[in-house]
C-alpha positions in Angstrom: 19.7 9.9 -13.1 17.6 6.9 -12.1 14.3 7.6 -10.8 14.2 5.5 -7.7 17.0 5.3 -4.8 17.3 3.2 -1.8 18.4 4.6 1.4 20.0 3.3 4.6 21.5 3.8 7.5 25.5 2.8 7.6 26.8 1.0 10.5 29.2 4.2 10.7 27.0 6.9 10.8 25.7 8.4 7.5 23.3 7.2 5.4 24.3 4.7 2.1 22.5 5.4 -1.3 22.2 3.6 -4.4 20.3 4.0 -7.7 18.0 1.2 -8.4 16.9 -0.4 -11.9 13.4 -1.8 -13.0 14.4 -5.6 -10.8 14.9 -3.2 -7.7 18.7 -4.3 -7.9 21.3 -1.5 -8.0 21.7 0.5 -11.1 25.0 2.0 -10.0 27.5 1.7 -7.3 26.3 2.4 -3.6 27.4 5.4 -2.0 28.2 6.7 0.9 26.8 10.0 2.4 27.2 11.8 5.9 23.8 14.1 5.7 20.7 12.0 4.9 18.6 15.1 4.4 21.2 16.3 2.3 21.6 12.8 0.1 18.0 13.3 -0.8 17.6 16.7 -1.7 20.5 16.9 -3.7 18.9 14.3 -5.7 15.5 16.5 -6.9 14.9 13.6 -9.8 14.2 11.2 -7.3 10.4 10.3 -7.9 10.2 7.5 -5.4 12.6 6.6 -2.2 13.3 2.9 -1.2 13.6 2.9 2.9 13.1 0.6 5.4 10.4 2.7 7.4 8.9 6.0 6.6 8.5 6.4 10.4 12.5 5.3 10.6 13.4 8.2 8.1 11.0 10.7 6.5 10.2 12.8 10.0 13.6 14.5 10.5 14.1 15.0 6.7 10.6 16.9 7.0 12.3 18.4 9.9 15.1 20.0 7.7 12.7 21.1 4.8 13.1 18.1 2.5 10.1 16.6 1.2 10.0 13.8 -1.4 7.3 12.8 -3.6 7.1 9.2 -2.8 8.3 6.8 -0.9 8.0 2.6 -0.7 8.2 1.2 2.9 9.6 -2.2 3.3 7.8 -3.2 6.5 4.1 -1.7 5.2 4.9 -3.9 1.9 6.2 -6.4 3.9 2.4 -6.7 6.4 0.5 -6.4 3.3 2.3 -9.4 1.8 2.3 -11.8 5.1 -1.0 -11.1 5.3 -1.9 -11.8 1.2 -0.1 -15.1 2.0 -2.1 -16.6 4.5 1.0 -15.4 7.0 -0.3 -12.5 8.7 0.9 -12.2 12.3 4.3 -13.5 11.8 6.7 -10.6 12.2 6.7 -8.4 9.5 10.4 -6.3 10.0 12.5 -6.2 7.8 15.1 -8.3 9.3 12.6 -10.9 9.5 12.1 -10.5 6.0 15.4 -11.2 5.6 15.3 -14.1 7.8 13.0 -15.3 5.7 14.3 -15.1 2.9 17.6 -16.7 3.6 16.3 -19.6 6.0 17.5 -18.1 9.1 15.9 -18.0 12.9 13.2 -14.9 12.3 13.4 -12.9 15.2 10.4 -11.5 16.9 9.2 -7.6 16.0 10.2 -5.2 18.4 6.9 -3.9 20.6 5.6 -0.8 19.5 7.1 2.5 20.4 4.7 4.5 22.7 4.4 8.1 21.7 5.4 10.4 24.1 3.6 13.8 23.8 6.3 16.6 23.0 9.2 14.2 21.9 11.2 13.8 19.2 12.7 10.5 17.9 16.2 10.5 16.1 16.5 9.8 12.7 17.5 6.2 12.8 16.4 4.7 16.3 18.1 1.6 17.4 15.8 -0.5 17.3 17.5 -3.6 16.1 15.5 -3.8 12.8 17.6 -1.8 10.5 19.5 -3.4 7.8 22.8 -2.4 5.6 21.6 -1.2 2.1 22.4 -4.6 0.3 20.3 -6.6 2.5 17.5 -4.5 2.5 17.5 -4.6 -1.3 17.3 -8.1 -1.3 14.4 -8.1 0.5 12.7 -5.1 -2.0 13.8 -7.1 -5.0 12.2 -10.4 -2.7 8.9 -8.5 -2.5 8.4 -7.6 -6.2 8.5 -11.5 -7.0 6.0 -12.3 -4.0 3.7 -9.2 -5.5 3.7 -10.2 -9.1 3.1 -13.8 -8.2 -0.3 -13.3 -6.5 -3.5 -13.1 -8.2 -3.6 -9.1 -9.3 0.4 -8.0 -9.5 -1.4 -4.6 -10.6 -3.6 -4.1 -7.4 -1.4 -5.3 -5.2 1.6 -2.9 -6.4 -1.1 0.0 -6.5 -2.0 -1.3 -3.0 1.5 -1.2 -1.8 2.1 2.2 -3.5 -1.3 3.9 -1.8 0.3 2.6 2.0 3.2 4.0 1.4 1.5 7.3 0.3 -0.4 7.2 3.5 2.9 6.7 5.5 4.0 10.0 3.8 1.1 11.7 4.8 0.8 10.7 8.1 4.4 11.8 8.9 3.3 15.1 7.2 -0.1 15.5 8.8 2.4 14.5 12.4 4.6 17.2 11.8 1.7 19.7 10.8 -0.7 19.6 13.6 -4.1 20.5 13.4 -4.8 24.1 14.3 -5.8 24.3 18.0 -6.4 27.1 20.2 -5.6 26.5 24.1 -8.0 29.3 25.3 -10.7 28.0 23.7 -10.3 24.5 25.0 -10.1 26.2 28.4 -13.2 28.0 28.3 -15.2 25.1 27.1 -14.2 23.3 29.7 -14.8 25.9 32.0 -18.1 25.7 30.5 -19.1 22.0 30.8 -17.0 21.2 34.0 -16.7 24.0 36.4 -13.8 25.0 38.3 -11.0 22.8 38.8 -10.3 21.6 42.4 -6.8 21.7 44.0 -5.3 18.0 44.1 -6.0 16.7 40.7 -9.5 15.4 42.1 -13.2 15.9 40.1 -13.7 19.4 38.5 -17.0 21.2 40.5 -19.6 20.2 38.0 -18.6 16.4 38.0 -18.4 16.2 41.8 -22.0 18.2 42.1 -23.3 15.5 39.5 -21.9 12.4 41.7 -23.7 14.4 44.8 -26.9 14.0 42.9 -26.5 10.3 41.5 -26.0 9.4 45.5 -29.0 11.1 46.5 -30.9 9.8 44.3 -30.0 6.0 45.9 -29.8 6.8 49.1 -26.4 6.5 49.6 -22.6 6.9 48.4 -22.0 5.5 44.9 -19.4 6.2 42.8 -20.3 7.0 39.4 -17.3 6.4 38.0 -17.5 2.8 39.2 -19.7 0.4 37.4 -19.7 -2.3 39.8 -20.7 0.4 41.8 -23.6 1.4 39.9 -24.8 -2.2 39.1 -24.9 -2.8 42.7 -26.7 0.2 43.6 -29.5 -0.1 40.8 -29.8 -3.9 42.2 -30.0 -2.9 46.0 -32.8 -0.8 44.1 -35.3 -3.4 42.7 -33.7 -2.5 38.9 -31.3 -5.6 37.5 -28.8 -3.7 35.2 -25.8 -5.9 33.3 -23.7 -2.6 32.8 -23.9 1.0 32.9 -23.9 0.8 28.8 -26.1 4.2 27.9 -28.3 2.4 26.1 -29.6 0.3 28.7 -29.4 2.5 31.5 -31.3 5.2 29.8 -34.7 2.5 29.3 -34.6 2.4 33.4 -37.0 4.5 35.3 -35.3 6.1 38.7 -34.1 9.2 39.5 -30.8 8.3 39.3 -30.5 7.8 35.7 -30.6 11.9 34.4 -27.6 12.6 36.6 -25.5 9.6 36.0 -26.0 9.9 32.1 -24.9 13.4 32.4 -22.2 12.5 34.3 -20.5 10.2 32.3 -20.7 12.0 29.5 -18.7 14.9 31.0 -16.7 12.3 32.5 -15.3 10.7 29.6 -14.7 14.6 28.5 -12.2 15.4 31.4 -10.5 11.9 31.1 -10.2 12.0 27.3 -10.0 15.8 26.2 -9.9 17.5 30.2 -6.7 19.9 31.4 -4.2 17.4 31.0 -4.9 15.9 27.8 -4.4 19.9 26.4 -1.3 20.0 28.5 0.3 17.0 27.1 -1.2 17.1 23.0 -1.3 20.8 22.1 1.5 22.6 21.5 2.5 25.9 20.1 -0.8 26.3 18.8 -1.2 22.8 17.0 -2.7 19.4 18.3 0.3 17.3 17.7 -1.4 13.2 18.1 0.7 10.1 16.1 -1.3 9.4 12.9 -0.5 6.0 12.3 -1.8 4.7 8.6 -2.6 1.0 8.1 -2.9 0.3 12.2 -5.5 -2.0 12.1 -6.2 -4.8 9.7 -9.1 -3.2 8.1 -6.3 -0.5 6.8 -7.9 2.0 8.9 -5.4 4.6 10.5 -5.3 5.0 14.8 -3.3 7.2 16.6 -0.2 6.3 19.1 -1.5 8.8 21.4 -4.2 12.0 21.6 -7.2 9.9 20.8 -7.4 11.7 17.5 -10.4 10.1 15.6 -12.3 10.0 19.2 -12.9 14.1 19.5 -16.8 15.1 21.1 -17.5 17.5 18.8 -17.8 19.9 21.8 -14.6 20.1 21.9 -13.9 20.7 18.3 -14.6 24.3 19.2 -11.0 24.8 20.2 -9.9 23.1 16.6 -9.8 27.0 15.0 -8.0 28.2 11.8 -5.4 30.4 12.0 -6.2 34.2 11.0 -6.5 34.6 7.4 -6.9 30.6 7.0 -9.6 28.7 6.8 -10.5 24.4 7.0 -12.0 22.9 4.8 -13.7 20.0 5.9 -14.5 17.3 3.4 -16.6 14.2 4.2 -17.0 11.1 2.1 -21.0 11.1 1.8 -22.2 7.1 2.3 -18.8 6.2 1.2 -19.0 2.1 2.3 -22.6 1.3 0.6 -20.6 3.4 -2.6 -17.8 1.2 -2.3 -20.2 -1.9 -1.8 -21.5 -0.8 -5.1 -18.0 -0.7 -7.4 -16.3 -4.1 -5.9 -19.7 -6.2 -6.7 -20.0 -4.3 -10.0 -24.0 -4.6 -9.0 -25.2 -2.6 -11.9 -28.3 -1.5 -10.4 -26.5 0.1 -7.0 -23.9 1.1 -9.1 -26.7 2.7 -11.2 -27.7 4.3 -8.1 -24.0 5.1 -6.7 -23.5 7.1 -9.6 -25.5 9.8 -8.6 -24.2 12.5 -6.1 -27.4 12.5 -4.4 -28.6 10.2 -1.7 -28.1 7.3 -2.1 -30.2 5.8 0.7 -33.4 7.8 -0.7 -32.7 6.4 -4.0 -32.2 2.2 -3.0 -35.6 3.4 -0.8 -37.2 4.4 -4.3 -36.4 1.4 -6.0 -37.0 -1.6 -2.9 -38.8 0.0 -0.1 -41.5 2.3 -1.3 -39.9 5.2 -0.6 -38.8 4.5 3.4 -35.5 5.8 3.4 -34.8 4.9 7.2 -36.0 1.0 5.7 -33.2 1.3 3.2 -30.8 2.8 5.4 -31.4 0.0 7.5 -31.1 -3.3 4.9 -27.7 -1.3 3.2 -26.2 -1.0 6.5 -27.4 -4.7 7.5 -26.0 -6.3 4.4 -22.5 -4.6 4.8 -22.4 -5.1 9.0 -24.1 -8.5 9.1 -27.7 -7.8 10.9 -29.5 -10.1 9.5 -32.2 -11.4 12.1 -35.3 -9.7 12.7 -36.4 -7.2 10.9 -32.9 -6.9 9.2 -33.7 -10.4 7.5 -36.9 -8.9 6.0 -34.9 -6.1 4.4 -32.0 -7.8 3.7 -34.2 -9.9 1.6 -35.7 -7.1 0.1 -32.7 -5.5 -1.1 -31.8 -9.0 -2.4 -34.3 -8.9 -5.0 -33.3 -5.9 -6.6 -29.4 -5.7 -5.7 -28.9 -9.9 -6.2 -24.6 -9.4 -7.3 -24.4 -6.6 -3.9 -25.8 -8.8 -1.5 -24.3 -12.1 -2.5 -20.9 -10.1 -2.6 -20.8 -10.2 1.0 -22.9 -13.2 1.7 -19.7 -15.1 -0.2 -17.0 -12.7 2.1 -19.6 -14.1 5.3 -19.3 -17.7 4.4 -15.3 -17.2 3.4 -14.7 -16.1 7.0 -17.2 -18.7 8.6 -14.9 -21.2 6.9 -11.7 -19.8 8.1 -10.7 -18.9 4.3 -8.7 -15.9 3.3 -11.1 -12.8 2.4 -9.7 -9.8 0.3 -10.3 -6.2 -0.4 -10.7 -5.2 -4.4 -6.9 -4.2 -4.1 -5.8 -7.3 -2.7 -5.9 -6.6 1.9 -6.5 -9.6 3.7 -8.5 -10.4 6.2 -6.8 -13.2 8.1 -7.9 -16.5 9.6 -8.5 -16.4 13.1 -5.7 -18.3 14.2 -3.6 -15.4 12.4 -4.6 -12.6 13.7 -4.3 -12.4 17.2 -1.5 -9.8 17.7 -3.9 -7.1 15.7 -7.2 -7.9 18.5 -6.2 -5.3 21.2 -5.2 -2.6 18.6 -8.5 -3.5 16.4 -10.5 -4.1 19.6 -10.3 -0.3 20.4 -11.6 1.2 16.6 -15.3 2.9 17.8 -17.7 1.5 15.6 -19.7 4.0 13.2 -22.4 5.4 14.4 -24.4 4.1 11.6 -23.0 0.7 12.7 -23.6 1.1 16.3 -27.7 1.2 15.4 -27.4 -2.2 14.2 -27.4 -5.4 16.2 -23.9 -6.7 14.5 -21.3 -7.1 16.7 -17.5 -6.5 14.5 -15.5 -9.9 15.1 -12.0 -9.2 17.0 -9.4 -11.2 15.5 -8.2 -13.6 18.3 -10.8 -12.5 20.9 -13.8 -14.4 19.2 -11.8 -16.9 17.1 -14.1 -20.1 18.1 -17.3 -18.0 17.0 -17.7 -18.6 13.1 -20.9 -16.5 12.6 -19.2 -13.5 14.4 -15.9 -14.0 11.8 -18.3 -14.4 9.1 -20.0 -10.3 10.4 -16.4 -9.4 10.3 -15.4 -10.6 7.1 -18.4 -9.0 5.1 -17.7 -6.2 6.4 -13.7 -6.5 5.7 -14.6 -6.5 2.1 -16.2 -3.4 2.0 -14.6 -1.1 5.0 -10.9 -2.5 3.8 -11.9 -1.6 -0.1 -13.3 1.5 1.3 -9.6 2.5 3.1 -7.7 1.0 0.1 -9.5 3.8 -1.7 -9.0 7.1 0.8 -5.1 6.2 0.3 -5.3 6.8 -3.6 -7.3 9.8 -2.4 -5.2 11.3 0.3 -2.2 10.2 -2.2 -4.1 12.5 -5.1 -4.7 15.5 -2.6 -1.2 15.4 -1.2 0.1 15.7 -5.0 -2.1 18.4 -6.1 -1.7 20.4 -2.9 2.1 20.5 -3.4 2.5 23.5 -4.9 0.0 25.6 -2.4 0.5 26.7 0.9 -2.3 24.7 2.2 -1.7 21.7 4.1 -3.7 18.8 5.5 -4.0 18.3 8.5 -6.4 15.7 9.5 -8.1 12.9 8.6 -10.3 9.7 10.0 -11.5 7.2 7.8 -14.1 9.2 5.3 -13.0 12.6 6.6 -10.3 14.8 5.6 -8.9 18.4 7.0 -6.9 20.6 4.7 -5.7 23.8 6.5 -5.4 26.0 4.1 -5.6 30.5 3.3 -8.7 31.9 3.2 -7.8 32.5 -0.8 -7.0 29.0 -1.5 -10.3 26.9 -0.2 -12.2 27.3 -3.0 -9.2 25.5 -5.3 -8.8 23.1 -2.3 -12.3 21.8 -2.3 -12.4 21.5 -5.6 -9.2 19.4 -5.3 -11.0 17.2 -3.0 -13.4 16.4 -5.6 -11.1 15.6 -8.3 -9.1 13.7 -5.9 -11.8 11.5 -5.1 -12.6 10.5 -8.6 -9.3 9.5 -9.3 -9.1 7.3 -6.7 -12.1 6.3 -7.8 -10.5 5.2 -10.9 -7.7 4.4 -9.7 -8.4 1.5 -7.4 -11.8 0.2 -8.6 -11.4 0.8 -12.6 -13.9 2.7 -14.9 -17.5 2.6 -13.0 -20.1 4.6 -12.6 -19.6 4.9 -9.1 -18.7 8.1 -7.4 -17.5 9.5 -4.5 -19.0 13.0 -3.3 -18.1 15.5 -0.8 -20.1 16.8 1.7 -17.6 20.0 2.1 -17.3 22.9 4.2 -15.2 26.1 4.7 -15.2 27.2 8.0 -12.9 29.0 10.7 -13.8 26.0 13.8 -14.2 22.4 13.2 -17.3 22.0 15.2 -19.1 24.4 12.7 -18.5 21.7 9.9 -21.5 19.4 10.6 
């Protein structure tokens, strides 16, 4: 039996199936098959399915118990390949492909499904994008000319392989949930927000908080208002652009300690209050979208629940069922390590090889030891702050990391002049003009903390298209946050393989962070999974370096008590 099948939907109902040979053409005759969960487990030789969309298919064959152990997703190929030609933005379905491919009108993608908390979609949606099973080969056999024509045919298929991976764990990880206990979440927002009030309006604590910012101005403001607050600060003597923490905290007046602490629990009960709970937690699980590759950078978002966006107050209620436990794995200065491996800088890739810290180590050899100095010029060079002080240290680390710096000085200049920037496996940033579909969806990715303490502002494609310095910030840091994504696919790919076999199950993850859910008697084999995992996707995407990838990893019964 041939290793890979293609699978689509028939016109009549059913599913058709075909066998496929190395040129992606059909290796046998198509057939046609009422069951589609039942087309591809009765084919358990199948190492890799052929689909239009893992979205389209693979979470209603998880629904029947079928699980396949890989997959290749026209329309996540297809975006990787627009964008590798200089095309991103057009639509990237694959009836466009088609389109494409034979000269035809393309017509426009459909606009993105919202999720809907509690629902589930059909196997095959109409949608308008599917295809009969000969056309969509055309287009599979279509894409593995375009990938071995570019520069790296062997990153590029590894590239395509690893997003397709992630769609198979996302689906998985959807259909999981991550362990969440609804009495918990009550009580801590009990705890933080007082009693609810009948009507839907501001829970006690909030509404005793907004009593308090009003006194302390002498009159009714709405803290949930920033016009509101501007105004009153400037009826006040104080000139504030914005209610932005940062600055309000630097003002001296009474009103500041309440309004901090109100917005903080106010973006609590918006984000993660009572109805959030009703509407993302369900039979004991926190159900959100995963969606992998949502942003250009490769980084994943969710449709819905605010997933990578949890206070860690509220991780309380993220508990392990009895007799399991998490384990909680997070990449340790994963984007300086990465930094290291694509600009083959053999000093920081001396450095990177060390599972130590690497920010005390760079501090050793450049700064005399300052660690926070170090932090600061790594973090500079890959997010673009280089004024002030940041100038002085990213000249510092200049001198003794020459091939890391200029790595991203050339990926800065590249995206100054509008060119086409690339991750090691071959992600593109686009041109401004390309990318403006992506800005809202990329616009709302928090920055890292680490990030957020620098001056750098992240370029949104489309938003700031006319400002070359701020596409040259984004770009340098493309090369190293997109690398850094390429490689926690291979990872999560690697994990997903090895946990198999085991009960455990993951359940979570957010750009250098991963969940396994897992029993108590399995975490010590699941960490070490993790760590194995990492190499080999070390490996895998950047070749034989001396880079590695450590773990900061815990085994706990709550998420908050991970960090």
């Amino acid at each position: 039996m041939a290793d890979r099948w293609a699978l689509a939907p028939a016109e009549e109902g059913g599913v058709d199936v075909a066998p496929l040979g190395p040129d992606g053409l059909p290796a046998g005759p198509v057939r046609r098959e009422a069951d589609p969960a039942e087309a591809v487990r009765s084919r358990p030789g199948v190492t890799r399915w052929v689909w239009r969309s893992t979205a389209e298919v693979y979470p209603r064959l998880l629904a029947t118990g079928v699980r396949v152990e890989r997959g290749y997703d026209v329309e996540a190929a297809e975006t990787l390949l627009l964008g590798h030609e200089g095309r991103y933005g057009e639509p990237r379905s694959a009836a466009a492909a088609l389109a494409r491919l034979r000269g035809g009108p393309v017509p426009p993608d459909p606009p993105q499904r919202q999720a809907e908390p509690g629902a589930q979609s059909a196997l095959f949606e109409p949608r308008g994008t599917g295809l009969p099973l000969p056309d969509l080969l055309a287009v599979y056999a279509e894409q593995q000319r375009r990938t071995d024509a570019t520069a790296h045919p062997d990153r590029m298929r590894l590239l395509t392989a690893a997003e397709s991976a992630g769609m198979l764990v996302a689906a998985e990880m959807n259909r999981a949930g991550l362990p969440w206990r609804a009495d918990v979440h009550r009580a801590v927002l009990q705890d933080l927000l007082g009693e609810r009030y009948a009507g839907g309006g501001e829970p006690r604590r909030l509404a005793e908080l907004a009593d308090e910012v009003s006194a302390a101005f002498g009159r009714r403001v709405r803290p949930d208002l920033p016009t509101d607050v501007v105004k009153a600060f400037a009826q006040a003597g104080i000139k504030v652009s914005s209610t932005r923490r940062w600055e309000i905290e630097s003002v001296d007046h009474p009103a500041v300690e309440p309004l901090l602490a109100y917005k903080k629990l106010y973006r609590i009960w918006v984000a993660h209050g009572w109805s959030w709970l009703q509407d993302w937690v369900r039979d004991g699980r926190f159900r959100p979208e995963f969606l992998a590759g949502g942003t250009v950078t490769g980084r994943w978002v969710t449709n819905g629940g605010g997933a990578l966006q949890i206070p860690k107050v509220i991780r309380r209620a993220a508990v392990a069922d009895p007799g399991w436990r998490l384990v909680v794995a997070d990449a340790d200065q994963m984007e300086p390590r990465v930094l290291a491996a694509i600009s083959r800088d053999p000093g920081l890739m001396e450095v990177a090889g060390r599972e130590t810290d690497l920010y005390q180590s760079v501090s050793d050899r450049a700064f005399s030891g300052d660690r926070s100095q170090a932090k600061l010029a790594v973090l500079g060079a890959v997010y673009g702050q280089t004024s002030g002080d940041g100038l002085k240290n990213l000249a510092a680390l200049r001198r003794r990391f020459p091939r890391a710096v200029a790595y991203v000085d050339e990926a800065a200049r590249a995206g100054e002049e509008g060119r086409l920037v690339r991750t090691w496996l071959g992600r593109t940033c686009p041109p401004a003009a390309r990318a403006a579909d992506d800005a809202a969806q990329e616009a709302g990715i928090p920055l890292a903390e680490e990030e957020q303490a620098t001056d750098a502002r992240p370029w949104v494609p489309g938003y700031a298209s006319t400002d070359a310095r701020a596409r040259g910030r984004f770009a340098r840091n493309f090369v190293v946050q997109g690398s850094a994504a390429d490689w926690a696919l291979l990872l999560l790919a690697a994990l997903r393989q090895t946990l198999s076999g085991m009960a455990a199950e993951l359940v979570f993850f957010q750009h250098d962070e991963v969940i396994v859910h897992c029993p108590e008697e399995e975490a010590a084999t699941v960490a070490e999974a993790i760590r194995q995992a990492a190499d080999l996707a070390g490996r895998l995407t950047f070749g034989e370096t001396p880079v590695r990838f450590p773990f900061t990893t815990a085994v706990v019964e709550c998420y908050a008590d991970a960090k």
